[in-house]
N, C-alpha and C positions, 0 to 999 in steps of 0.2 A: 715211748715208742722206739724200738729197736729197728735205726735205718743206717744207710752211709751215701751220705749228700756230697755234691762236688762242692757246696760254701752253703754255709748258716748265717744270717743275720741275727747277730745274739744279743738281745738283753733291749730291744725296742719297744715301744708301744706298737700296736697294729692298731689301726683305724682300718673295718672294714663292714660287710654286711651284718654281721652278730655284733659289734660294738666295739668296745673302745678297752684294749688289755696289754699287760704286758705279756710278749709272746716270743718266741724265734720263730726263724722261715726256714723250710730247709729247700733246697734248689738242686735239681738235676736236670740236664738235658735241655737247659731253659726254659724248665719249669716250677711249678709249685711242687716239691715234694710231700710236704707236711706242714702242718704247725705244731706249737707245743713246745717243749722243754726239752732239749737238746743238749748234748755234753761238746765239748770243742772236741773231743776227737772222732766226733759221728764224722765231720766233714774235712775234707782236705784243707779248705780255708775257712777262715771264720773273721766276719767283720763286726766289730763292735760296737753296736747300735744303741749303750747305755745314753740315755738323755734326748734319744730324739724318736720323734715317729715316723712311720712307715705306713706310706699310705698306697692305694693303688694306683697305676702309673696314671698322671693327669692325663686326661686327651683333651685337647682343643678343636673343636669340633666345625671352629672358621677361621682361616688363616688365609693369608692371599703370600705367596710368595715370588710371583711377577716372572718367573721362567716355565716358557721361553718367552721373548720379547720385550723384558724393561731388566733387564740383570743389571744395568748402573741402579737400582732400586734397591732389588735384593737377589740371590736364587734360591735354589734348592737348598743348597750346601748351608749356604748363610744363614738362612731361615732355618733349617736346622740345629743350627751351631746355638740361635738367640732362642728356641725350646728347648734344647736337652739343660743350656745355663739356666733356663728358667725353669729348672721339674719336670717340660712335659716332655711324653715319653711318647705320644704318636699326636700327629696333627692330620686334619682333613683340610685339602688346599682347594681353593676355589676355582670354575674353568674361564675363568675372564684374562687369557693369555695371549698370548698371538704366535701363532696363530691359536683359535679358542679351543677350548678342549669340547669339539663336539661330538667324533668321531672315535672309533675302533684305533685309528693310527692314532692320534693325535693322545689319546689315553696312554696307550701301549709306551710313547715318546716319551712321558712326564715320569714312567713306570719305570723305564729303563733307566733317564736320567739320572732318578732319586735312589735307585737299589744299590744299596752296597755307597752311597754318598754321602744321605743324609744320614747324620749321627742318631737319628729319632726313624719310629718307623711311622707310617703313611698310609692316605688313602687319596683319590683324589675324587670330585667331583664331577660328573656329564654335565657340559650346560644342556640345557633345553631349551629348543627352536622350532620354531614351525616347522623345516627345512627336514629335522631330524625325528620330531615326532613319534611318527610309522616306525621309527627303528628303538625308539627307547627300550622298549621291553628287553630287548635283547644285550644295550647298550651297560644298563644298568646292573649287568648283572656278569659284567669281563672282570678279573681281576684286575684289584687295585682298587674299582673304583666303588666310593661312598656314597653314591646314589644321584638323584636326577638334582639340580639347582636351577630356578628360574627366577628370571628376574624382569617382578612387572613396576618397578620404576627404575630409569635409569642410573643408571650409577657409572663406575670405571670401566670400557671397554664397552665390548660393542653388543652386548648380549641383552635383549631386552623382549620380551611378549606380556603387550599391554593390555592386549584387549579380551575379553571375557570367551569368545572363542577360541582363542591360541590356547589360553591355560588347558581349556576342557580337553581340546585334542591333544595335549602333553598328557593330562592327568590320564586318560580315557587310554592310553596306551602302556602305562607302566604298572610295577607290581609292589615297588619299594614304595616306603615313606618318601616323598620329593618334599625338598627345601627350597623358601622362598624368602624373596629381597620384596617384602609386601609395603610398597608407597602406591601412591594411582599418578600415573603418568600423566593420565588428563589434565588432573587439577595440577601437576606440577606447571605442566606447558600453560597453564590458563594466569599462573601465579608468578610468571618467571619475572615479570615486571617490577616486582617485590624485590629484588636482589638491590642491593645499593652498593656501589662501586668502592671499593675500599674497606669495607666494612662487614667483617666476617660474621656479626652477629642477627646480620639481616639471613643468616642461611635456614635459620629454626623459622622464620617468619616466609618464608617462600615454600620450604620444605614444611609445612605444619602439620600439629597433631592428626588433622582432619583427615589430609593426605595422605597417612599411616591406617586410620581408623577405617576410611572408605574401602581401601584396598583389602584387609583384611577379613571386612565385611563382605566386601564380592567374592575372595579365597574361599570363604569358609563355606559359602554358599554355593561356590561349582564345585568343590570337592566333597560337600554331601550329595548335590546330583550327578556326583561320579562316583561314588560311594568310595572314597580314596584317600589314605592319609598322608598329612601334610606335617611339615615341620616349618614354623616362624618365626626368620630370624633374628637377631638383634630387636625387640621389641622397645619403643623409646616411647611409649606413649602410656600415661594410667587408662584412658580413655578405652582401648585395644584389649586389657585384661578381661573387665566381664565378656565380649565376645567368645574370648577364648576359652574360657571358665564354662563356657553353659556347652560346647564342643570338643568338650575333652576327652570324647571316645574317638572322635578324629584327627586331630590337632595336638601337637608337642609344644614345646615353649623354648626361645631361647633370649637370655639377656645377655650384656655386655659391660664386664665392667668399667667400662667408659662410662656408660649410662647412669651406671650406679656410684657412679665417683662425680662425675663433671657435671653441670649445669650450662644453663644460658647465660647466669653472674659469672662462667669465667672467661668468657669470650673475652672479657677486657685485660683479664694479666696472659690468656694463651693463643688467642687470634687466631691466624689460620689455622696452628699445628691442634687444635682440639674440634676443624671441622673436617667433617665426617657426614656418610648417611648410612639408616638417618642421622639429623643432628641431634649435639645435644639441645634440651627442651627448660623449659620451667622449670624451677626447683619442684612443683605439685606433682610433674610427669616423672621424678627421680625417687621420691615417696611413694607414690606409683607402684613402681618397680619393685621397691623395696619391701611394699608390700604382699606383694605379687611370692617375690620370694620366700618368706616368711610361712607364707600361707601352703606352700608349695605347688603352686599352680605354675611356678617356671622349672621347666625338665635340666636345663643343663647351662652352663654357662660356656659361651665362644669369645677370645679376644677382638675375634673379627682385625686380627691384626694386617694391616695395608700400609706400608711403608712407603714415603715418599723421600726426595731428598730436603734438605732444608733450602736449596737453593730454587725447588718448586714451591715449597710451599711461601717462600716470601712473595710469590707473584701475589701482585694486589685483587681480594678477592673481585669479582667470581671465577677470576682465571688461576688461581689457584684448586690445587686437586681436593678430595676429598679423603681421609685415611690416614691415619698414624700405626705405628708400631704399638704390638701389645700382646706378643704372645712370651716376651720373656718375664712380663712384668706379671701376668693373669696368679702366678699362686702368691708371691708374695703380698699383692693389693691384697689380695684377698684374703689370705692367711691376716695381716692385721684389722681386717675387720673382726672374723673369726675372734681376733685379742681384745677386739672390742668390745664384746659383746654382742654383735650384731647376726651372727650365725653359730652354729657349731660348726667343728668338725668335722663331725659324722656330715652334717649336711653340704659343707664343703665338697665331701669323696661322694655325696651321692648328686653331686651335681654338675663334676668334671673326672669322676669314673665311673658308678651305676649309671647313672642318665644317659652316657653315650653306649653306651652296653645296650639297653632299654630300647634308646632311639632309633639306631642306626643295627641291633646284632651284631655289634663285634662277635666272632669266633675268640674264645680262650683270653681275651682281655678285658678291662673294666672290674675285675674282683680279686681280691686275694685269697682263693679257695686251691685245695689242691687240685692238680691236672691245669691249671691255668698257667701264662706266659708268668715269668717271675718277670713283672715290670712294678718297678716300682718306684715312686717321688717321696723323697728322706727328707724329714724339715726336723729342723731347729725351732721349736715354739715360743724360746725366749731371745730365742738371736733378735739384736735391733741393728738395721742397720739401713743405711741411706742409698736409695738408687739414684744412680749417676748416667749421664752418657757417657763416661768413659766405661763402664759396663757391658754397656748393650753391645750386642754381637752382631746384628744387623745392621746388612751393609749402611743403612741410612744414617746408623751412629746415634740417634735420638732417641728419646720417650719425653712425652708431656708431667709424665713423672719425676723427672731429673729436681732433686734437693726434696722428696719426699722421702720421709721418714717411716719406715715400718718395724713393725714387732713379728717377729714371724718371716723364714728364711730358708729356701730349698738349700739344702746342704747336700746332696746324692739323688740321683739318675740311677735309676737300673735296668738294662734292658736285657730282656728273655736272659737272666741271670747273669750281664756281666754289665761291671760299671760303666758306662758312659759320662758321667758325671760327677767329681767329686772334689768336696772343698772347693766351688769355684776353678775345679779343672776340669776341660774337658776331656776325656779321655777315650785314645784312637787305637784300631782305626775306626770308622765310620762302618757302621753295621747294620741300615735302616732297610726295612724290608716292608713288603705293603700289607697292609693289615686286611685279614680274612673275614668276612662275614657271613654271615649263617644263612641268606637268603640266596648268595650264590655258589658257595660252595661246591 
């Protein structure tokens, strides 16, 4: 192919919709130009991709970065800083802020914040509220933002519609897929007595299977009598899959690798800093999952990354938060499973860049095809190496991963063709822009 690219990435594997090949990319305009067999002096620069793969830019598709209103946690900036060191190349943030992200203002705020800040590009979430409802349709569809999020059991912040009314008049109003935080508030309040003081591992026994299962059951049942699609987050339960499984013309799938890494057995070496909701469950509910994935009935995978400091999280539970960090950690966990044999590859890129394409319509992201953004996540397949918390970039400084060993290592960030990431540098300035989707265009 006779072209002239502003930079080639020469001599890489591509992991992408057609397979798994050695290829070049060629990049103009911060775009895909081509693929194919390219000479170094098609392009003005050429970066040397012998030994590593080239995947499509990861998206995280749940991340909580706590601004405006808890930045001793984390912000924009920072939350940024711990995705692009981890691979991913745009995150969708969540609206449990403060104030919340319900509003036309309050979106536009997060939008301006992060434009041109964060080193990754962006989308953010609308919460959904009784309050806002009536305006969703229109809410959903402002630049910036990733579509509606409700949340019918409680979790951080103050965002919550529990009851089988609320959802219908959220759903009954929008056009987008809407995302949900699916527990039943009910049984949570009926079970709160279950918590035992001190004792983080009383959290899967108050927060239980059941609690996940019921809720998901009532989801899946107002949004076929609204005839409306939904997206489910962080799923922690085997129990939850056949539901989803026999609803799969309406309903998306999302897991976590927290999920699929931790159990209930580690409450005892990780305590607070591994509770979360939901929590982790049985070793049976993580097989579950794994199964779930395998089979492909899960669309995407979210870190659901929620940073706390470690000076909250030693309050004695239940007054300790819920949430850890995990969006810098989400490709390499996972890349060594990948070494593990427990997934490919390919399904790796089709479940933290097709899937969120798929889910949500990203515009020009999520593929390595031409005419698409040049984003892209560079791993090293044999790189081993041990994450630390002197690693982590978020402000909190932690992951429950610290003295984990992996195979499998993001080496290069690429956004809309120029590095942002490389060799463990970050590289500025900061150029994060909000990501487009096809539904509001």
């Amino acid at each position: 192919m006779t072209i002239h690219a502003e930079l080639i990435l020469k001599g890489g594997t591509v992991v992408n919709h057609d397979g798994t090949g050695q290829r070049d990319i060629a990049v103009a305009g911060g775009r895909i130009l081509g693929l194919g067999s390219f000479a170094p002096h098609q392009a003005g620069e050429v970066i040397d991709c012998t030994g590593l793969h080239i995947l499509p830019g990861v998206v995280d598709s749940q991340v909580h970065f706590r601004e405006p209103g808890a930045e001793h946690k984390e912000d924009l900036e920072t939350g940024g800083r711990a995705a692009i060191m981890g691979g991913v190349t745009a995150v969708f943030e969540m609206p449990n802020t403060n104030p919340l992200t319900t509003s036309e203002e309050t979106l536009a705020d997060k939008v301006r914040r992060a434009t041109n800040r964060m080193p990754c590009d962006f989308a953010f979430f609308m919460g959904g509220t009784r309050e806002n409802a009536h305006q969703l349709g229109e809410l959903e569809r402002l630049p910036g933002c990733a579509g509606v999020k409700v949340f019918m059991g409680s979790s951080t912040g103050a965002l919550l519609v529990e009851d089988d009314d609320g959802v219908a008049a959220i759903l009954k109003n929008i056009r987008r897929r809407a995302s949900f935080h699916s527990e039943d508030e009910f049984r949570l309040n009926a079970r709160k007595h279950l918590r035992v003081e001190g004792d983080p591992a009383s959290h899967y026994v108050w927060r239980d299977a059941e609690a996940a299962r019921l809720s998901t059951e009532r989801l899946l049942r107002i949004a076929r009598q609204e005839g409306k699609r939904i997206h489910v987050l962080h799923i922690s339960t085997a129990d939850e899959f056949p539901l989803l499984a026999a609803n799969r013309d309406i309903a998306t799938v999302e897991v976590t690798p927290n999920h699929l890494t931790f159990t209930s057995e580690d409450y005892a070496r990780l305590g607070n800093l591994i509770q979360m909701n939901p929590p982790m469950r049985e070793p049976h509910h993580r097989q579950g999952i794994w199964q779930a994935l395998t089979s492909g009935l899960v669309d995407v995978l979210g870190s659901d990354h929620a940073p706390h400091t470690l000076t909250e999280k030693a309050k004695p539970y239940p007054g300790s938060p819920s949430g850890m960090p995990g969006v810098q950690t989400l490709v390499p966990v996972m890349l060594d499973y990948v070494n593990r044999g427990l997934l490919t590859l390919e399904r790796f890129v089709d479940l933290t860049s097709h899937g969120p394409n798929r889910i949500f319509g990203m515009a020009g992201k999520g593929r390595i095809a031409e005419g698409y953004d040049a984003d892209f996540t560079i791993v090293d397949m044999k790189a081993r190496r041990t994450i630390s918390n002197d690693w982590i970039e978020s402000r909190c400084k932690w992951t429950p991963h610290d003295g984990r060993t992996v195979t499998g290592w993001p080496v290069g960030a690429m956004l809309r063709g120029r590095l942002a990431m490389w060799n463990g540098e970050i590289i500025g300035p900061a150029q994060g822009q909000p990501v487009r989707f096809t539904e509001s265009l």
